[in-house]
C-alpha positions in Angstrom: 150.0 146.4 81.5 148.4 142.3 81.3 146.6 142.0 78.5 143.6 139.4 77.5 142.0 138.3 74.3 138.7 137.6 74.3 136.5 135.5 71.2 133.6 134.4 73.0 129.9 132.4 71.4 128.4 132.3 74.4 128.4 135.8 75.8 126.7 135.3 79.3 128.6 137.4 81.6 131.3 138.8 79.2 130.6 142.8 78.9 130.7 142.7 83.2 133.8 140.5 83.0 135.6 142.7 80.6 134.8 145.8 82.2 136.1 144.1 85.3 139.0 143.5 83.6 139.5 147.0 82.5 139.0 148.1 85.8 141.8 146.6 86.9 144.0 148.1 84.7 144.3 145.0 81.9 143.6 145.8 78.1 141.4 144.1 76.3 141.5 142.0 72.9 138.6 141.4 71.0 137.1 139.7 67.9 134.4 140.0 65.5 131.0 139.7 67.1 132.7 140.0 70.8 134.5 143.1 69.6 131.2 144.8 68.9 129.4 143.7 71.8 132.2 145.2 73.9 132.5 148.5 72.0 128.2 148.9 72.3 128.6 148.0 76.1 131.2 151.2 76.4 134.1 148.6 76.6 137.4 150.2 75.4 138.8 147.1 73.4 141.7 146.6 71.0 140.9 144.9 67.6 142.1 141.1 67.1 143.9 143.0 63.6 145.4 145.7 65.1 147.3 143.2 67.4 148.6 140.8 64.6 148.6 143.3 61.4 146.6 141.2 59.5 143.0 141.3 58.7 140.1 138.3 59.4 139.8 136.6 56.2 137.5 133.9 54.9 134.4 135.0 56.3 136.1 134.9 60.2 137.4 131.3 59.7 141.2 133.2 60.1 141.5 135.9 62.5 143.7 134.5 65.7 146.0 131.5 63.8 148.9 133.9 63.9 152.0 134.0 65.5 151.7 137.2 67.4 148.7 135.4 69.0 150.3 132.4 69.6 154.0 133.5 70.4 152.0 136.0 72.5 150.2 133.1 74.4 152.9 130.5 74.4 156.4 132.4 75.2 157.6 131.5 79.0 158.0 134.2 80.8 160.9 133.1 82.9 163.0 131.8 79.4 165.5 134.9 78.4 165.1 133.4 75.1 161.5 133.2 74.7 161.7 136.8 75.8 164.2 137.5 73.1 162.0 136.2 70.4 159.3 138.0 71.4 161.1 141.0 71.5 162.9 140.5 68.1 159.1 139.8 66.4 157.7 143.0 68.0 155.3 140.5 69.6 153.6 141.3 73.1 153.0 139.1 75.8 148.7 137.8 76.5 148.3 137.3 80.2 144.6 135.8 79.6 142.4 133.8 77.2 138.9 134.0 77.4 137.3 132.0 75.1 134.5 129.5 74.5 133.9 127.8 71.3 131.5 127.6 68.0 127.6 126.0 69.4 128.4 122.6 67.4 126.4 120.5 69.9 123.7 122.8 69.7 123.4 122.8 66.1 124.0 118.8 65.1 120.6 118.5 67.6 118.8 120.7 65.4 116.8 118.5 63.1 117.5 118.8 59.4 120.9 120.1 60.4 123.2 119.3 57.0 126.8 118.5 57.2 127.6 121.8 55.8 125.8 123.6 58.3 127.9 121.4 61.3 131.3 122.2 59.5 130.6 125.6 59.8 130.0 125.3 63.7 133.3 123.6 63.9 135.8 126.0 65.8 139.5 126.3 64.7 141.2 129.2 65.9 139.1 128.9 69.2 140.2 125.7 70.7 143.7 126.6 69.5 144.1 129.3 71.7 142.6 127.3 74.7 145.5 124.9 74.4 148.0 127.7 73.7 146.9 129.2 76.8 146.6 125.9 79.0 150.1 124.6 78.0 151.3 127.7 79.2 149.6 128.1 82.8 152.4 128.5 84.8 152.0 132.0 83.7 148.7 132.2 81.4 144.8 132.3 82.9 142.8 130.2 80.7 138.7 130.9 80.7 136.2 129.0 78.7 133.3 129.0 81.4 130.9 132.1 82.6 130.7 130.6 86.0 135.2 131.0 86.3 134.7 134.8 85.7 133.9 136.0 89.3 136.6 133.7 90.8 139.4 135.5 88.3 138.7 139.0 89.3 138.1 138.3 92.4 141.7 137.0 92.7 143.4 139.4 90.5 141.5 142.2 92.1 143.1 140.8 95.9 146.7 139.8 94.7 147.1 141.4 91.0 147.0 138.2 89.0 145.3 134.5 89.7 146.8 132.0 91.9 149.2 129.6 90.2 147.2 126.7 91.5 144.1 128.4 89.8 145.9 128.8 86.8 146.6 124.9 86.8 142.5 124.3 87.8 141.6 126.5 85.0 144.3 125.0 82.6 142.6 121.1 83.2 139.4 122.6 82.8 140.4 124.3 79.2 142.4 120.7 78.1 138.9 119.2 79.2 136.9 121.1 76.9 138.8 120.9 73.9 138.6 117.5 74.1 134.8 117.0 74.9 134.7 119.4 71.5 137.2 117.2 69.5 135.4 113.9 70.6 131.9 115.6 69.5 133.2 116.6 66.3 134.4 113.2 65.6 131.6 111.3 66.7 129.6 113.3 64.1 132.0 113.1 61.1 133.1 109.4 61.8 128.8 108.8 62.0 128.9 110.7 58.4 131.5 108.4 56.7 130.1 105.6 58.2 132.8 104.3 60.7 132.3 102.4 63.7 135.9 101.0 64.9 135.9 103.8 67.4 133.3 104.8 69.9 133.8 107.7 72.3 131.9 108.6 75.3 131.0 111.6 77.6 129.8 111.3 81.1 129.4 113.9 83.4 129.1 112.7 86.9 125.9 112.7 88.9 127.0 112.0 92.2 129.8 110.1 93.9 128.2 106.6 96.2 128.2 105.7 99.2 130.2 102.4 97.8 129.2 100.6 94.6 127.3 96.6 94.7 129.0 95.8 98.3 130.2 98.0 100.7 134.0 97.5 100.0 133.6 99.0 96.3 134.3 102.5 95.6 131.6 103.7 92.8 130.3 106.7 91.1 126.8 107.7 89.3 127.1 109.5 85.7 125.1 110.8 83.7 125.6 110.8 79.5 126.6 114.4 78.7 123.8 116.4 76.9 121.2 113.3 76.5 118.2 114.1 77.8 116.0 110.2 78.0 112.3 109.4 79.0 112.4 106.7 81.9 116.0 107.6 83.6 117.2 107.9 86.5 120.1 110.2 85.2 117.2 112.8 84.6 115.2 112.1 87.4 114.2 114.4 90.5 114.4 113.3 93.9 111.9 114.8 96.0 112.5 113.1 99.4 114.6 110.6 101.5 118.7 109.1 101.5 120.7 109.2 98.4 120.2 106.3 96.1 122.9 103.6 96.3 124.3 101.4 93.5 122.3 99.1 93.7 119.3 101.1 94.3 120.4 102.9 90.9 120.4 99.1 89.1 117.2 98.2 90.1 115.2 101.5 89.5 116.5 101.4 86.3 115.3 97.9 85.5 111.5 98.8 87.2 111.9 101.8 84.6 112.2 99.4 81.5 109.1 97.5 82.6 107.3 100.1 83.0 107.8 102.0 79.6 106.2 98.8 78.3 102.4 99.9 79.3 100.4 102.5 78.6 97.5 101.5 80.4 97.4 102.1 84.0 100.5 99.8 85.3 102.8 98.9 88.8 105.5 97.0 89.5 107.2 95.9 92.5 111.0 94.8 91.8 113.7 93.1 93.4 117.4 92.5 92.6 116.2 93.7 89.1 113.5 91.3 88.6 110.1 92.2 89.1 108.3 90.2 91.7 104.6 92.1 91.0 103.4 93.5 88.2 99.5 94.4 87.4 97.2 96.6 85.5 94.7 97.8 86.8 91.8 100.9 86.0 93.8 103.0 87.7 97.4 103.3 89.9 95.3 102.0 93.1 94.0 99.3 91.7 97.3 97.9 89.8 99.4 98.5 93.2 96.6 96.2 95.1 97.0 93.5 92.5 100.6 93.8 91.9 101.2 93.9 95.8 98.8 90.4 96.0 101.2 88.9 93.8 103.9 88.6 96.2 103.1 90.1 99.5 107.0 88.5 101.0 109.3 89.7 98.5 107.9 93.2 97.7 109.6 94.1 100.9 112.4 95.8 101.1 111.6 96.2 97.2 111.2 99.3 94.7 107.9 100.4 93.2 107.4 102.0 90.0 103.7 103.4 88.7 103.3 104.9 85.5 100.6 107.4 86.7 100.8 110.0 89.4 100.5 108.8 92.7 97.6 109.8 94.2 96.9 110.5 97.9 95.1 106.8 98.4 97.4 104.5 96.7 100.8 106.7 99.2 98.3 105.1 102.1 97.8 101.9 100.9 101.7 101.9 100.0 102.9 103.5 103.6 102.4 100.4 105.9 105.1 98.1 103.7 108.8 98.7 104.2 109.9 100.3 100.6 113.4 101.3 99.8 112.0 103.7 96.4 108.9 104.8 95.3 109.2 106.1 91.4 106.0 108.3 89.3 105.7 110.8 86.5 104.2 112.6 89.1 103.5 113.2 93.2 100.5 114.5 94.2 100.6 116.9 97.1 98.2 114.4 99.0 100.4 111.6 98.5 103.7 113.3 99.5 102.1 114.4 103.0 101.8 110.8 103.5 104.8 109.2 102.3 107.2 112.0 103.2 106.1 110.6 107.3 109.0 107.8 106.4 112.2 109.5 106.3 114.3 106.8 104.2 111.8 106.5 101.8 113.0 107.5 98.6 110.7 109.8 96.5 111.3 109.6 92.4 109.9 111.9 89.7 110.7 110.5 86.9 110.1 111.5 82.8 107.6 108.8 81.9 106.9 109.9 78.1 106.8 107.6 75.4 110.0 108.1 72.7 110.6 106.0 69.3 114.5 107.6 69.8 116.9 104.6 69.6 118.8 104.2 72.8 122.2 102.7 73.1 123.1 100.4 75.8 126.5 100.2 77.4 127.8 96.9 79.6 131.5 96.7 80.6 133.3 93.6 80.8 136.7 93.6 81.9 138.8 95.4 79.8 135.9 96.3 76.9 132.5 97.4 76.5 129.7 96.0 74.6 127.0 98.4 73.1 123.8 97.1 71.6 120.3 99.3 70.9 118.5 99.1 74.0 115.5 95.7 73.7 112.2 98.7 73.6 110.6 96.9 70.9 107.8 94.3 71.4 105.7 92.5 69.7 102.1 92.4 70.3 100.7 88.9 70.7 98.1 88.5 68.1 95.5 85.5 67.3 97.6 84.1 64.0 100.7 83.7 66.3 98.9 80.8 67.6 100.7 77.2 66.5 98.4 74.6 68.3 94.3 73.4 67.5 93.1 75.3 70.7 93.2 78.9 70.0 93.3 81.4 72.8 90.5 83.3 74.1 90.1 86.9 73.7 91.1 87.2 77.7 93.6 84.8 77.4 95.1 86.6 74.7 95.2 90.0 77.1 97.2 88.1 79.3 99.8 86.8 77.1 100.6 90.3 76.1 100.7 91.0 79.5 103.3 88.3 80.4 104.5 89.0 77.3 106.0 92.3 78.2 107.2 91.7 81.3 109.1 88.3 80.3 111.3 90.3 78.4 113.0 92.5 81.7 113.1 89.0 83.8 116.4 87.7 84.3 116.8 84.4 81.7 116.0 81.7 82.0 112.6 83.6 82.3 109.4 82.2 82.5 106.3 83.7 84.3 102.8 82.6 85.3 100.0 85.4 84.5 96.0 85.7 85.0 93.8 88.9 85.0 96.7 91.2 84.2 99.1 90.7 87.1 101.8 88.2 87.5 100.9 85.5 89.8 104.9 83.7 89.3 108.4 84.7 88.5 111.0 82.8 87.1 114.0 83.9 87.1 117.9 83.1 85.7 118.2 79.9 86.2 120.2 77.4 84.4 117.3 75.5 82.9 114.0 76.5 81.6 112.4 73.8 83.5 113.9 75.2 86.3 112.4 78.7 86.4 108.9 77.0 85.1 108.7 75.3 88.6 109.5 78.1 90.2 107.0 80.3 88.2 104.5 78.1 88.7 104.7 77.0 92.2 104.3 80.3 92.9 101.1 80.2 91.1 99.9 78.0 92.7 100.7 79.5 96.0 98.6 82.0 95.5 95.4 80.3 94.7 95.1 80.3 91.5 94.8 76.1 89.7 92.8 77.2 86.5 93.2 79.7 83.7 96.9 80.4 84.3 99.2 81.5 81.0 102.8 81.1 80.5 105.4 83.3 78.8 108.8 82.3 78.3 112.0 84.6 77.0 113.2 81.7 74.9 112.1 78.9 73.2 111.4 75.4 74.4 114.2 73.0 73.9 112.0 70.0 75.1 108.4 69.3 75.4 109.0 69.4 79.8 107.9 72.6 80.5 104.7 72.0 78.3 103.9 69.0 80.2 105.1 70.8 83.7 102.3 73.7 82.5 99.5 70.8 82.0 100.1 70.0 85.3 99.5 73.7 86.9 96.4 74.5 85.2 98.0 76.6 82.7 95.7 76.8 79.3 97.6 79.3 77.2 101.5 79.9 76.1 103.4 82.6 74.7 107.2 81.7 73.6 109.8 83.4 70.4 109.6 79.2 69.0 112.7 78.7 67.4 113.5 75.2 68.4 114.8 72.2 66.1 112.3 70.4 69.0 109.2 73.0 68.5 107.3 70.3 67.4 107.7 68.2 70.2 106.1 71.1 72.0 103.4 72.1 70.2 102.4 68.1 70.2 102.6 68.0 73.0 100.0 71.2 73.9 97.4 69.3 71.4 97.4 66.6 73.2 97.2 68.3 76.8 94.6 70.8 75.5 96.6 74.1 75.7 96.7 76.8 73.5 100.4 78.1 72.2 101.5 81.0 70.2 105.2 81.5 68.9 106.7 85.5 68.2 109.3 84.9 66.6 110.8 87.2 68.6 113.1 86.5 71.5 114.3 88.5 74.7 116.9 87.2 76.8 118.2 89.6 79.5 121.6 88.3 80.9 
């Protein structure tokens, strides 16, 4: 008669397993807290002690580390000499091991949680028969997932035991855990004593793509195993239209990061992971008009992010332009009738609440990884920032924030032009400020606007140019981190050209 042992936390599904089981002629092992479940559920079940002779001790920490467990588990079948032992020891073969482990993910999340508490949540005895059982697949069935439990009797109840190649599936699976469970554990401890010289990660993937940046590169979408994050795309629900691609993926996740910036009513339209729109408004219609107006040719084709649900009239206003994503805490039933018409259009719910939580950011180079907390911070741009005679006006000061904020997620060199909270310019990485301040503010210009303009710039003025370059566009206010062995060059320069200029103290490249 097969026999399999079963120590289970997670009980979902267990009491109909094991009476499968038993219906198919196997006995059943048991421990603790699974025991008694099984015997309440009218399970007949063999106690873990009668089995190895020996009682659990230590409050359950030692019930299955025993060599009648183990030989049980571990002995190959076709080895006369494994046999022998077995034999010899009075120890009986286990055909199955059905077990998952201690809740340790569940209870470091708990808030409070003391180390004492999480060493107690730390299985032993459970991930020792998981790898007992998986080293041994050629003839043992490993379990440590409710959703594996149909599939086994289904198999065993056809052919009398799984199929090897299950076995070996089930065996990877088991190896896979443990190891998720070890890496946990670690994390946690090595966070306790303070060490850093290892990192380990956990991803759990998403979906595979279509190809990665270009269409000769293979590429995959994961997802951080049991983080749950405000403004991500790893969490997100699509409600309509193609799979996202890998670059799709890139630039969402950028529009996301400018958006978590505002909390007033707030739209962006992005491209290759620089925003080429960005307004305010008094509420989602109004900032999509203005952020739309700022740069009618290179929203299309673009992604659009709003940080309030999208109402019937702004999906209209949105339908004519050609958009490859449209992103919202929330779709109103209005505005899904009208944007579900374009079949390609793809529709994003995403988690738009506001978290203090420190986020990690990961960035492979070739052969490492650099990991930094992800840039959420910003300064607000107050009136004693200001460095120059001219002060800025209340309104001009509104505006610096603005530009302010979205600086920050512009590729550097970044500089952008602002007035009336929407961006008017955008420039972006080039290899000299001076550079992306032309760009920035020719774009300004473009778009009517001579007077009033303010600048913000991700990093600090090496030279009085881009001062003198601003005179020249109209621009009356600056916001920059200062910083400079030349800042005074600058700010000279702004007295004698008349224009206000405030330094943070606080810069935000984004390479």
């Amino acid at each position: 008669m097969k026999r399999a042992l079963i120590s289970v936390s997670d009980k979902t599904g267990i009491v109909e397993f094991a009476k499968g089981l038993r219906a198919l002629g196997w006995e059943v092992i048991a421990t603790g807290g699974t025991m008694k479940l099984l015997l309440d559920s009218g399970v007949e079940v063999i106690n873990i002690s009668d089995v190895t002779g020996f009682p659990e001790i230590c409050d359950g920490r030692v019930k299955t580390l025993h060599p009648k467990v183990h030989g049980g588990l571990l002995a190959r079948r076709d080895d006369p000499s494994h046999r022998a032992a077995l034999e010899e020891n009075g120890i009986e073969w286990i055909d199955m091991v059905c077990v998952n482990l201690y809740p340790f993910r569940q209870t470091i999340a708990k808030e409070g949680v003391t180390i004492e508490e999480a060493i107690e949540n730390i299985d032993i005895g459970g991930p020792s028969m998981l790898r007992s059982a998986a080293k041994n697949w050629a003839d043992v069935t490993v379990l440590c997932d409710p959703a594996d439990y149909a599939r086994v009797l289904e198999e065993i109840g056809r052919g009398g035991d799984t199929q090897k190649q299950t076995r070996l599936e089930l065996s990877a699976k088991a190896y896979t855990h443990t190891a998720q469970y070890d890496a946990m554990i670690a994390t946690y401890m090595r966070r306790q004593a303070g060490l850093n010289e290892k990192l380990f990660l956990e991803f759990d993937r998403v979906q595979p793509l279509r190809y990665g940046e270009n269409p000769h590169q293979s590429a995959d979408f994961y997802r951080e195993t049991g983080v749950t994050l405000p403004f991500s795309l790893a969490t997100a629900r699509q409600l309509h239209g193609k799979e996202l691609s890998y670059n799709n993926i890139q630039d969402a996740n950028a529009a996301l990061q400018i958006v978590r910036e505002f909390d007033e009513p707030f739209c962006v339209g992005l491209k290759h992971m620089n925003p080429c729109g960005a307004a305010t408004g008094r509420d989602v219609v109004e900032a999509w008009t203005k952020a739309y107006e700022a740069d009618k040719v290179s929203i299309f084709g673009g992604i659009v992010a709003v940080n309030r649900p999208l109402t019937r009239e702004a999906a209209e206003l949105m339908k004519p332009i050609f958009l490859e994503i449209i992103m919202a805490p929330k779709f109103e039933e209005g505005a899904l009738e009208v944007l579900t018409k374009k079949k390609n259009l793809r529709l994003v719910e995403v988690d738009m609440t506001h978290s203090d939580a420190v986020q990690r950011q990961y960035v492979s180079v070739t052969g490492g990884l650099l990991v930094q907390n992800l840039d959420t911070t910003t300064k607000r741009v107050e009136a004693g920032m200001c460095v120059t005679a001219k002060r800025p006006t209340d309104a001009e000061l509104a505006d610096l924030n603005f530009g302010w904020r979205i600086v920050k997620h512009v590729k550097s060199n970044a500089i952008v032009a602002v007035k009336e909270g929407r961006t008017l310019g955008v420039g972006a990485g080039q290899m000299n400020r001076i550079g992306s301040a032309e760009i920035a503010l020719k774009q300004a210009r473009a778009a009517g606007f001579a007077e009033g303009v303010v600048l913000a710039s991700d990093g600090f003025f090496p030279f009085d140019d881009c001062v003198t370059l601003a005179a020249e566009y109209g621009v009356t206010a600056i916001v920059q981190p200062g910083g400079s062995v030349r800042d005074e060059d600058s700010i000279r320069k702004a007295d004698e050209l008349g224009i206000a200029m405030s330094f943070t103290g606080e810069r935000h490249f984004k390479h």
